[in-house]
DRENFIKE-666141 format. One record per residue (C-alpha): residue in one letter; x negated, y, z negated. Coordinates in steps of 0.001 Angstrom, whole numbers, plus 500000, padded with zeros to 6 digits. Layout:
DRENFIKE-666141
AXYZ...
This chain:
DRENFIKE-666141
X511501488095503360X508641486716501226X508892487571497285X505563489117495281X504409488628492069X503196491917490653X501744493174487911X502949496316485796X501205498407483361X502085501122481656X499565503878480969X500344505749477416X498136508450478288X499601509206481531X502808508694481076X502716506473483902X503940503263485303X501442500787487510X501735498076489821X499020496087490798X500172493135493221X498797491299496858X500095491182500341X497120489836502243X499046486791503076X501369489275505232X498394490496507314X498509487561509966X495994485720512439X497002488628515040X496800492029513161X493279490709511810X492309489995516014X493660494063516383X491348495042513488X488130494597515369X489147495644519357X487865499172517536X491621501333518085X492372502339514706X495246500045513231X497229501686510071X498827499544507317X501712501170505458X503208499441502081X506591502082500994X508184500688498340X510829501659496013X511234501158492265X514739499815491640X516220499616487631X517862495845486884X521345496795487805X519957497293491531X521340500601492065X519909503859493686X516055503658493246X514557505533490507X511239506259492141X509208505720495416X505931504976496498X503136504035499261X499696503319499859X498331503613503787X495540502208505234X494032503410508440X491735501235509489X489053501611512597X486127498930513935X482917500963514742X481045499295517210X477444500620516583X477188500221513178X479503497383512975X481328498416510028X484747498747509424X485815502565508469X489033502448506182X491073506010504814X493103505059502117X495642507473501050X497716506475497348X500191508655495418X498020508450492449X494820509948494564X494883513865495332X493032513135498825X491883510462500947X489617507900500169X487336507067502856X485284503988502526X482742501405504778X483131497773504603X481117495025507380X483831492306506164X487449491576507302X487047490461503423X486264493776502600X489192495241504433X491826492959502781X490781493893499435X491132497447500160X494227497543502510X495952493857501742X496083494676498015X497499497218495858X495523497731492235X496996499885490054X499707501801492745X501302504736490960X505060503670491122X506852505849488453X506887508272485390X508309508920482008X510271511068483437X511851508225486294X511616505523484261X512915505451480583X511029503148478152X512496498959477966X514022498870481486X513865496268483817X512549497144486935X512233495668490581X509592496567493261X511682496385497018X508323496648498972X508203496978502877X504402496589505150X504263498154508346X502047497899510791X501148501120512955X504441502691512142X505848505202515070X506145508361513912X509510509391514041X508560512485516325X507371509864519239X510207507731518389X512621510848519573X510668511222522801
């Protein structure tokens, strides 16, 4: 289990807690190699906002990345879908670079409210990456 150091902010206006923080170190030698065969590959960060005591979690989150090479224009097509973000984001990149700052990376992830998260608590971030996740439906069959 590797340990993250993240960021938090807290947005007055909003109401709202942040949490900006990397994983691209978790994205190995072999997912990269799947990122360009052209089948899309989707990265999924869930994570759960824990007070100090390390009870029941106070809030949840996720970001998802679907990610697909395209061959002709040799561009990398990512959909990134956030809490904080009514619909997805769709977005071009030519870089592996590219896709790690978009997918490996988390800037400014929506992790909790006012109403979650009272003012002057500690919190803790218990963060889990999949990659291509099986739907529980196929799981079942």
């Amino acid at each position: 289990m590797a340990q993250l150091e993240a960021k938090f902010t807290w947005e007055p206006q909003s109401r709202a807690l942040f949490a900006t923080f990397s994983f691209r170190h978790l994205i190995d030698d072999e997912i990269r190699r799947k990122l360009s065969r052209g089948l899309p590959t989707k990265i999924l960060l869930t994570a759960l906002v824990r007070r100090e005591d390390g009870g029941q979690p106070v809030s949840t989150t996720y970001q998802s990345c679907t990610i697909t090479w395209h061959v002709w224009e040799e561009m990398y097509r990512l959909e990134v879908s956030r809490p904080n973000f009514p619909t997805v984001t769709r977005h071009w990149t030519p870089t592996l670079n590219g896709v790690l700052r978009r997918c490996g990376e988390a800037q400014q992830l929506l992790i909790a409210d006012s109403a979650q998260l009272p003012n002057g608590q500690t919190v803790y971030l218990d963060a889990t990456l999949r990659i291509n996740p099986i739907s529980e439906e196929l799981l079942g069959k």
